[in-house]
N, C-alpha and C positions, 0 to 999 in steps of 0.2 A: 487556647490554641486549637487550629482547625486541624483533622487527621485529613491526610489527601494521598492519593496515590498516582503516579506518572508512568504515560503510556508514551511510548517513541517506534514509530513505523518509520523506516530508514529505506526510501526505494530508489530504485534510479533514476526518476524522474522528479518526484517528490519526498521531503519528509515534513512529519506528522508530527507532534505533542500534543497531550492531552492531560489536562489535569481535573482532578475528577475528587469529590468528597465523601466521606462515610454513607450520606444520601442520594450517589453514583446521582450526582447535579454535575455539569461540568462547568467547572471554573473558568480552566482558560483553555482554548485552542488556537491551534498555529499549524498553519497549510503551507510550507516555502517549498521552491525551487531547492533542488540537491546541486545541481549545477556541476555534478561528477568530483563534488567534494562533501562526502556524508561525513566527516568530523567538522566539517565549519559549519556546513549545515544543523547539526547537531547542538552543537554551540550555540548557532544565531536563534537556533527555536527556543532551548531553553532562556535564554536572555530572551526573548520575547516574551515569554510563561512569565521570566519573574516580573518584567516592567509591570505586567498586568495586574499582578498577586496585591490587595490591599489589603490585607491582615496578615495574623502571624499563625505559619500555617506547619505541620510537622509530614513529610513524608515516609510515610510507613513503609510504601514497599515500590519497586519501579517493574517495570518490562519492557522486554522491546522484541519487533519484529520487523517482518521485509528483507530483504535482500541483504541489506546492511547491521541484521540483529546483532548479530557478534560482535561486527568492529563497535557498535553504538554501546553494547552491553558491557565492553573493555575498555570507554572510553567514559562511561556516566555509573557503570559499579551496578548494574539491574539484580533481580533476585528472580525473573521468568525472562527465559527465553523460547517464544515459542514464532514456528513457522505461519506465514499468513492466512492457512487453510483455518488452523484453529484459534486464530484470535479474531477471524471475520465471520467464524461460526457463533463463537462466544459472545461477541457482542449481537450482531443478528437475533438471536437466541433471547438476548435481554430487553431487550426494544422492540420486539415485534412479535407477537406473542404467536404459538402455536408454526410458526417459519415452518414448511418445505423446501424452499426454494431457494437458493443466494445468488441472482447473478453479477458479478462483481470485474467491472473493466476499469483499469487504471492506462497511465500514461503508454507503458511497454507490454502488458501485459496485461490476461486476461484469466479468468476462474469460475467453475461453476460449482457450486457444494452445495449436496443434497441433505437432507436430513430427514432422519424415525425416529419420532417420540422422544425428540431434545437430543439427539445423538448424530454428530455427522458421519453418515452410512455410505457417502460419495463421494466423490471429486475428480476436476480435470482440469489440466491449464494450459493454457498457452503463452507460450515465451517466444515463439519461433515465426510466426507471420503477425508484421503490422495491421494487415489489413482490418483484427478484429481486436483493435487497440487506440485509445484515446492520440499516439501519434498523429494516426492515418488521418484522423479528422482534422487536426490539426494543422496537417500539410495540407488537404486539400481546400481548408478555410484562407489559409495565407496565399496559396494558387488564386483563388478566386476574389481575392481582396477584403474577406468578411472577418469582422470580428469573430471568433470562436463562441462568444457569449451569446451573439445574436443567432448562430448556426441553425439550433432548434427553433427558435421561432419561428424564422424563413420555415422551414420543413413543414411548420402543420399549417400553413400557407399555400402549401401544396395543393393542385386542384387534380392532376392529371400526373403520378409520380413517372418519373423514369426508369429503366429499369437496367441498374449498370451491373456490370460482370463483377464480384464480391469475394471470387475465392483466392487472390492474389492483389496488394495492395499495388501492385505495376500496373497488371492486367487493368484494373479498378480504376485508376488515373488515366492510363490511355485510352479506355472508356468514355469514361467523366467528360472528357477533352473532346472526343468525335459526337460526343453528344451536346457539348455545346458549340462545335460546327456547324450542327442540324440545323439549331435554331431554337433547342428547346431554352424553355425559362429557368431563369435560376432557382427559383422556390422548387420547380421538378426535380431539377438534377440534385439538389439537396436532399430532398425527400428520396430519392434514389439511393443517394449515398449511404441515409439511415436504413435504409433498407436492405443495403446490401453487407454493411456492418451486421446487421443484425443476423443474416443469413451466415454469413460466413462463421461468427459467433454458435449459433444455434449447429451447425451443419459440423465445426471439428470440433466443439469442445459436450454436447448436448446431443449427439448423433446414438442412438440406443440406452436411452437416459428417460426416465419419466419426470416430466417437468409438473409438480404437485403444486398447491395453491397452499396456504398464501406464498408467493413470490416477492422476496425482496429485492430491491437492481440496488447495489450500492460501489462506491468507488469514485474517481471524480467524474467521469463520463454519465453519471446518472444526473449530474445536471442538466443536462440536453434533452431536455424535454422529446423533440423531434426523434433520439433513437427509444426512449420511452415508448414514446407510440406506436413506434416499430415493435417493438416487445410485445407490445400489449396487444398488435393486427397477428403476428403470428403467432403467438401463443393461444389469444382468444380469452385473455384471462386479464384480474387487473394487477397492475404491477404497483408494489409499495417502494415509495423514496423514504426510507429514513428522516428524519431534522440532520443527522449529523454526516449523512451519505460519505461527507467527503476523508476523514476522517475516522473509519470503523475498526481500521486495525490497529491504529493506537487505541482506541476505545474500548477493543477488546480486550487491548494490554494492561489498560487500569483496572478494568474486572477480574483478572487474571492476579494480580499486584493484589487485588484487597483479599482475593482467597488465600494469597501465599502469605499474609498479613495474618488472617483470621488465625493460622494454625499457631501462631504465636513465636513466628521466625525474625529474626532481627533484620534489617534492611544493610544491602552493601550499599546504598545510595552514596556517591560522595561527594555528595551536595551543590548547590550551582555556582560555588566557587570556581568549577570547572570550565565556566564561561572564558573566565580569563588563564586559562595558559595555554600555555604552547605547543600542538602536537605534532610528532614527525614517526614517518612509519619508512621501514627499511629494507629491503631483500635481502637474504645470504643464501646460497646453498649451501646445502651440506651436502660433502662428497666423502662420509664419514664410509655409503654402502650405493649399491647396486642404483636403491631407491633413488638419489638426487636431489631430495627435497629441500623446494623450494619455500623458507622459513622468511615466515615474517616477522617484524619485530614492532612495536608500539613504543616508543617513548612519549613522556611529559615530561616538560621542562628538561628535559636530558636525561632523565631517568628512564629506565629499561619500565615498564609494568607489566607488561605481557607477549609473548610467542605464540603463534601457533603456524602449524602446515607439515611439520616433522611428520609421519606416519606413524613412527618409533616412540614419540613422547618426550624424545633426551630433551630437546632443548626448552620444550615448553613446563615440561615438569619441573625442570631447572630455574625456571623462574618462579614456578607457583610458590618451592621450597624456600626460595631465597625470600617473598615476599611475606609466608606467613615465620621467618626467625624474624622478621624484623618489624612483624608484628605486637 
């Protein structure tokens, strides 16, 4: 029987699984839509993971991260919970040897984390403008009629780039749009576009930042060849893709999973029976004090398993208690 360890990044645009073996090979991965349901989503990946599994394999340890750690890690039983800074450090770290540099753009958001001598020493992110986020391309690939896949391509096409206004994703499209009134071509204004991502990117999250070599771009925006290049004209440097780019925070999270493993900790995994049931999650308040907390609730199949949001602890501790009597 194979030892394997499972990585789940839960974002709001995307979630992640990764299964990964004692020889950090990875088994299987699973890229889906979250589609503004990270428990199905959750579900549908790990039933993906096991369609793919041909042997008989034992999970030692799990983790999760992304925006949806928690709910994923009360919903699959994880043994590491850790935030995306340091499971996109950890993995970077293991795959590319000697890393300074992470820059790291996903569908909503964006990151940059620096690192000294295997240690992450930096960081900044952004949640708050599309413009320097895998959306904005997004939108302006569907505007223009192209495939997203093709996007980059078109860009290093480019002969003559445009030059569009990048520090707001509005400002950026009504740009985009007077510039193709002019008459320019589309391969410019797309090259434009990479370019003003890039700027934008570099300017709020890299503004008083030493950007050190080697440079990893990872995230699923590192597939875009075209904002690559942009990377690579203003930096001046060359920029590393990963194999797994897409990917890294779960991947972080099986690296993380086999250390929590080494120390010889028993796994809460519970198991992927969990594919098939049923989950329902609930509001209360409690108007027990001043505070008003608003308390979530997690059930399976009808069962309570977990609380949290209380300030206070009552209701959440109240469950934990009730779970390990009936343990």
């Amino acid at each position: 029987m194979k030892n394997c360890y499972l990585g789940i990044d839960v974002g709001s645009v995307s979630t992640n699984v990764v299964l990964m073996d004692d020889n950090k090979k990875i088994i299987s991965k699973i890229y889906i839509r979250t589609n503004g349901k990270p428990i199905d989503a959750v579900q549908r990946g790990l039933r993906e993971v096991k369609s793919q599994i041909k042997e008989d394999i034992n999970v030692k340890a799990v983790g999760t991260t992304g925006s949806g750690r928690h709910l994923a890690s009360t919903i699959i039983g994880s043994d590491v919970v850790k935030n995306e800074i340091t499971a996109h450090g950890i993995a970077a770290l293991n795959f590319v040897d000697g890393v300074r540099t992470i820059l790291e753009i996903g569908g909503q958001d964006s990151k940059i984390i620096l690192l000294k001598d295997g240690i992450i020493n930096d960081f900044a992110m952004n949640t708050v403008c599309a413009a320097g986020t895998g959306s904005f391309l997004d939108r302006q690939a569907a505007r223009m009629e192209i495939d997203i896949k093709d996007f980059g391509g078109l860009a290093l096409e480019s002969k003559n780039s445009v030059r569009i206004a990048g520090r707001c994703a509005v400002f950026a499209e009504s740009d985009m749009i007077h510039k193709q009134q002019l008459g320019h071509n589309q391969e410019d204004i797309i090259k434009g576009l990479c370019d003003a991502m890039v700027r934008n990117y570099l300017n709020n999250l890299a503004k008083g930042k030493e950007i050190a070599g080697p440079v990893v771009f990872q995230g699923g925006v590192a597939a875009n060849v075209g904002i690559k290049k942009s990377f690579e004209e203003a930096l001046g440097t060359q920029i590393f893709v990963p194999p797994h780019y897409d990917v890294m925070g779960a991947l972080g999270c099986c690296l993380l999973a086999k250390e929590h493993a080494a120390k010889g900790n028993k796994t809460k995994f519970q198991g992927f029976d969990i594919i098939n049931s049923g989950y329902d999650v609930k509001g209360i308040e409690c108007c027990d004090c001043a505070n008003m907390c608003e308390v979530i609730e997690i059930l399976r199949d009808g069962q309570l398993t977990a609380r949290w949001g209380d300030k206070c602890g009552k209701w959440s501790d109240l469950v934990k208690s009730d779970i390990e009597r009936l343990a």
